[in-house]
Each structure stands twice: as structure tokens, then as C-alpha cells.
C-alpha positions as CSV (number, residue, x, y, z in Angstrom):
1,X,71.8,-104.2,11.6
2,X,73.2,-107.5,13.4
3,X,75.0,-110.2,11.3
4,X,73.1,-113.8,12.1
5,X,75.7,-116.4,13.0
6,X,75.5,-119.8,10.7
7,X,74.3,-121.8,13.2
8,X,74.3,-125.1,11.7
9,X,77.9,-124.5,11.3
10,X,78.5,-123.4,14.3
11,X,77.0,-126.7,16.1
12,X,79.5,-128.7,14.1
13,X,82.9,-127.1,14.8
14,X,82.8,-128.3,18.4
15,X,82.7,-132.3,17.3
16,X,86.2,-131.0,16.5
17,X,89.3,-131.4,18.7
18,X,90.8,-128.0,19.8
19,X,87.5,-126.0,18.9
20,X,86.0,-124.1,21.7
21,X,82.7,-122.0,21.2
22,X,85.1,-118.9,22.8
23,X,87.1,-119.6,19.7
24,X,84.0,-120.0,17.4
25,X,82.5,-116.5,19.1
26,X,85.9,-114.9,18.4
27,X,86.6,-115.9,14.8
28,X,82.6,-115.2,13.9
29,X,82.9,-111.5,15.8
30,X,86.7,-110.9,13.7
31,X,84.6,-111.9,10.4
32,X,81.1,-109.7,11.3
33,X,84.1,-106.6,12.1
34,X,86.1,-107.3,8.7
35,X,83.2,-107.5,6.8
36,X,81.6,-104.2,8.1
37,X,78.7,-105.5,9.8
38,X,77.8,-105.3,13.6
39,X,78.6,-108.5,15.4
40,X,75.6,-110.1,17.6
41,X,76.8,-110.8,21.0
């Protein structure tokens, strides 16, 4: 089973300085991996 990425959530961060969707790919694959589940990619 694949984890589903937030991506209403995701849409905002970028609006933000210093946020990067490599950054928002790396921090939502870290999460999917801590919490047990296998990261879509």
C-alpha cells in the first residue's frame, strides 16, 4: 500500500521562501518511511 501525499498542503509550502518541492518530496518520503508506510514516488 502507498501513502497519498496531502496535496492541498503540499501546493502551499512553495508560496514559502526557502521551500522547494525536492525538499517537500524529501520531508513527505522521511515521514511515509518513519511511519512504516511505502512512500509514492
Amino acid at each position: 500500500m502507498f501513502a497519498h501525499s496531502a496535496w492541498q498542503q503540499i501546493h502551499k509550502e512553495p508560496a514559502q521562501a526557502r521551500v522547494t518541492l525536492k525538499l517537500l518530496h524529501n520531508e513527505s518520503t522521511d515521514d511515509c518511511i518513519a511511519a512504516g508506510i511505502r512512500p509514492m514516488s
